[in-house]
C-alpha positions in Angstrom: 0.0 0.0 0.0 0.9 3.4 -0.6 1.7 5.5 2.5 -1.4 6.5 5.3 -2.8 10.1 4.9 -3.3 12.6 7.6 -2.6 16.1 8.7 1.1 17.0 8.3 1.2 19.2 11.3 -0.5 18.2 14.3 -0.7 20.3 17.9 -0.7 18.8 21.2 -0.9 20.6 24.6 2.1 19.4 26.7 -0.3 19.6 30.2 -2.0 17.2 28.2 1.4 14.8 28.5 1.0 13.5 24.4 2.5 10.4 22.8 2.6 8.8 19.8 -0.5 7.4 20.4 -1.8 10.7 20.0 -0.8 11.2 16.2 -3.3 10.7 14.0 -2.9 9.1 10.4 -6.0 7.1 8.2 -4.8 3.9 7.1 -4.3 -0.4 8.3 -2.8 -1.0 11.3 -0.9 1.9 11.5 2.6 2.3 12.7 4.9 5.2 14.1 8.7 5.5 13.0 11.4 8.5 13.8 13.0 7.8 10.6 11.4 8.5 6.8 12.3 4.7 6.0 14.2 2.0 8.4 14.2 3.6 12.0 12.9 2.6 14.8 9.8 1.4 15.3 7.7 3.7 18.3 5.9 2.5 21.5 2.4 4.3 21.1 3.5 5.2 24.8 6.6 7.1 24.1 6.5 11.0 24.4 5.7 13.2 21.6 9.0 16.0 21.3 7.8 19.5 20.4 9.0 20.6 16.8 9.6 16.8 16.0 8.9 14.6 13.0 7.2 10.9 13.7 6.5 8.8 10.5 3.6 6.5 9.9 3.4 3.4 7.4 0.3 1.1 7.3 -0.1 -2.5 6.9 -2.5 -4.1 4.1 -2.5 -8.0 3.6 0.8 -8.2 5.6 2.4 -5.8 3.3 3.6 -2.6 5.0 4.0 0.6 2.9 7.5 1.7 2.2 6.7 5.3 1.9 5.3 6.9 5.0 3.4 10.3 6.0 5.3 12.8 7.8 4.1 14.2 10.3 5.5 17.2 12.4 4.4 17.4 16.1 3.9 21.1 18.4 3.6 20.2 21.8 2.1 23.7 22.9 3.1 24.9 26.6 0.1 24.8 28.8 -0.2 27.7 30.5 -0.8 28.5 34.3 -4.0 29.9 35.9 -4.6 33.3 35.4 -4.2 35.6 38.3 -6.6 38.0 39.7 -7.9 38.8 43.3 -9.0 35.1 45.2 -12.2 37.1 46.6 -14.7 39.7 44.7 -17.4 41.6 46.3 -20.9 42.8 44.6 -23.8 44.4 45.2 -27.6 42.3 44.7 -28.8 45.6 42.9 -26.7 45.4 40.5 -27.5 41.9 39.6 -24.0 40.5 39.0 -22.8 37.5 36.7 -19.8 35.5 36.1 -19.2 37.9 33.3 -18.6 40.5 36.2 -15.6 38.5 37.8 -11.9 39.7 37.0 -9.5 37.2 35.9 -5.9 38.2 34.1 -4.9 36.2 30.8 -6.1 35.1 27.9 -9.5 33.7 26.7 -10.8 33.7 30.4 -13.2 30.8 31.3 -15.0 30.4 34.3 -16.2 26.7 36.1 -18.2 25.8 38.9 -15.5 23.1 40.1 -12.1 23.2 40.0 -11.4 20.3 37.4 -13.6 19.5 34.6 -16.7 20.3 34.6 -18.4 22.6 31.7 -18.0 26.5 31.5 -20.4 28.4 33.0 -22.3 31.5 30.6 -20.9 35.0 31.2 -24.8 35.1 31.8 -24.9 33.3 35.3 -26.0 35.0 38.3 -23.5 35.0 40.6 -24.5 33.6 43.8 -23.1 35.2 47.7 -20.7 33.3 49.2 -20.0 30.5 46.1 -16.1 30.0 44.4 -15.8 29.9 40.8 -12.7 28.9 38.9 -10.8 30.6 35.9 -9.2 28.8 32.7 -6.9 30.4 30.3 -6.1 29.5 26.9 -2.9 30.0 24.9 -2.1 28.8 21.6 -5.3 26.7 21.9 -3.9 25.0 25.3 -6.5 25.0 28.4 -4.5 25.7 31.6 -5.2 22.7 33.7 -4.8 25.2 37.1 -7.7 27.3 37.7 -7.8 30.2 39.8 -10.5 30.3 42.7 -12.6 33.7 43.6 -14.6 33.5 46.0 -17.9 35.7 45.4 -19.7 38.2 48.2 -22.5 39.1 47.2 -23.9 42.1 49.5 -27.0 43.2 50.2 -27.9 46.4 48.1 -29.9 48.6 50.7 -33.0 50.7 50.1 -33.7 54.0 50.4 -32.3 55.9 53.8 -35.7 57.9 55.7 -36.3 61.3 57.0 -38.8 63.7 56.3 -39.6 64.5 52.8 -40.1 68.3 53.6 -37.5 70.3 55.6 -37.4 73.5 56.4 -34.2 76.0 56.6 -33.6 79.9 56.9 -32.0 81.8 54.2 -29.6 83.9 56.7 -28.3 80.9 58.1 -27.0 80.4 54.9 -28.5 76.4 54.4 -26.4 73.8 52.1 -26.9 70.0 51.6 -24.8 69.4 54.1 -27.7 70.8 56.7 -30.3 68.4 55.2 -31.3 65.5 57.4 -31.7 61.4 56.8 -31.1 58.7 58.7 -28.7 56.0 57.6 -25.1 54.9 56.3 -22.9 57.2 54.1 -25.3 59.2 53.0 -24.8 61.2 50.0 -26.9 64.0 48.1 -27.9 63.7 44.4 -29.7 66.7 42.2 -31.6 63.8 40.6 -33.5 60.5 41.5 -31.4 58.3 39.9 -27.7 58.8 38.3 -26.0 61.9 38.6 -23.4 63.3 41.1 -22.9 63.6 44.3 -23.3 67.0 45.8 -20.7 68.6 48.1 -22.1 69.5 51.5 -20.9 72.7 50.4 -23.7 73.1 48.1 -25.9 76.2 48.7 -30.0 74.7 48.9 -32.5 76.5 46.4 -35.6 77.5 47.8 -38.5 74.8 46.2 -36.0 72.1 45.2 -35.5 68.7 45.6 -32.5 66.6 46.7 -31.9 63.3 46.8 -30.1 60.6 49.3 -28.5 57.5 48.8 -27.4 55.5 52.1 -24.1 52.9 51.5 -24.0 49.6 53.0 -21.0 47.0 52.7 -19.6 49.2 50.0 -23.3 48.9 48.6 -25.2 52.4 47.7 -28.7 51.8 48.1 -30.6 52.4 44.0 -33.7 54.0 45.6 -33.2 56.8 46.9 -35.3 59.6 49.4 -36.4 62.5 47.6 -36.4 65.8 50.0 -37.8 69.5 49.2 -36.1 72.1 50.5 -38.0 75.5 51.9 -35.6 78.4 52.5 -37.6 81.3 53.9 -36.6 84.4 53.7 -35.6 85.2 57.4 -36.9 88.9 58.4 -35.2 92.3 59.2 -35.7 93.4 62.7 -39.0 94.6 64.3 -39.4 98.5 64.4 -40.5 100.7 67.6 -39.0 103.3 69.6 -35.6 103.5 70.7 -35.5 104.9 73.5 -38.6 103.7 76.3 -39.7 104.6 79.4 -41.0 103.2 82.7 -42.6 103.7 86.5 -40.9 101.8 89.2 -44.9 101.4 90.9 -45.9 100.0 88.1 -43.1 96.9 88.0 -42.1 97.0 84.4 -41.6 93.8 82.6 -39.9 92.7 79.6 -43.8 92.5 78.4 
């Protein structure tokens, strides 16, 4: 018979360990060689050599073929895990998947175990206090090492309370930093939702409304408490007399 066909380049992953029996060629009881013709004869167990050329023949009707197919083996490094922080914190409102979690390298995938198993979507919700595992992949090689993160997945809390009208003095010079709620970290916003924080510094517009967030676990609350402001105008002094008189008989008062 003529010689076997087959791909004449063939890559292997060396975390994989490869061998000879590992090469692929389509023929009869095919047979591995490190020479083009004579040679020796290889063990389907012995170790594929990156950059190295194994030869196959095949056998029909006890006839071997004196031509072979050469074939010329890459035995790809398999990398290490990729590196990143071991635990990740989140917040519920944001509603965070494994597409969230950081890993460094290349062609990131994320498992629920840390051998085998099947990679999980970048679509799966993320669950508090679960370990996921990162994959890399180089030069089509699968790191066999995954790295574990642990997930936290806080609480995002609601909305901190006070009273939705407050009241304030124009002379007294009122800015957010004199508007009252009760809870953690709280911080002023021009808008229900999005925006900036306000500096405490921020003069308060008579007829406005600001909103508060409150912050929890590194978690900032999504709702947020809506207060209108009232700066009245605060008054010049009363007018009268200057100068007053009173009888001693009649025990004056400050009334």
């Amino acid at each position: 018979p003529g010689a076997p066909t087959g791909s004449a380049s063939q890559s292997f992953c060396s975390g994989d360990n490869p061998t000879v029996a590992d090469l692929a060629a389509t023929g009869t009881s095919i047979q591995w060689y490190d020479a083009p013709t004579g040679g020796s004869l290889l063990s389907g167990a012995t170790a594929l050599a990156d950059a190295t050329t194994y030869y196959a023949s095949q056998t029909v009707n006890t006839c071997e073929s004196t031509s072979r197919l050469a074939v010329t083996a890459t035995v790809n490094a398999t990398p290490g895990a990729p590196t990143g922080s071991a635990s990740q914190s989140f917040c519920s409102g944001d509603n965070p998947t494994v597409a969230d979690l950081v890993a460094t390298g290349t062609t990131i995938q994320w498992y629920s175990v840390p051998s085998g198993g099947t990679p999980l979507s970048g679509a799966t919700a993320l669950a508090d206090a679960t370990t996921y595992y990162a994959s890399q992949t180089v030069n089509t090689c699968e790191s066999t090492s995954r790295l574990a993160v642990t997930a936290t997945v806080n609480a995002t809390p609601g909305a901190p309370t006070g009273s939705a009208s407050q009241s304030f003095c124009s002379g007294d010079n009122p800015t957010v930093a004199n508007l009252v709620a009760t809870g953690n970290s709280i911080q002023w916003y021009s808008v229900p939702s999005g925006g900036s924080p306000l500096s405490g510094a921020t003069a308060l517009a008579d007829a406005t409304t600001y909103y508060a967030s409150q912050t929890v676990n590194t978690c900032e609350s999504i709702s947020r408490l809506a207060v209108t402001a009232t700066v009245n105008a605060t008054p010049g002094p009363p007018t009268g007399s200057a100068s007053q008189s009173f009888c001693s008989g009649d025990n004056p008062t400050v009334a």
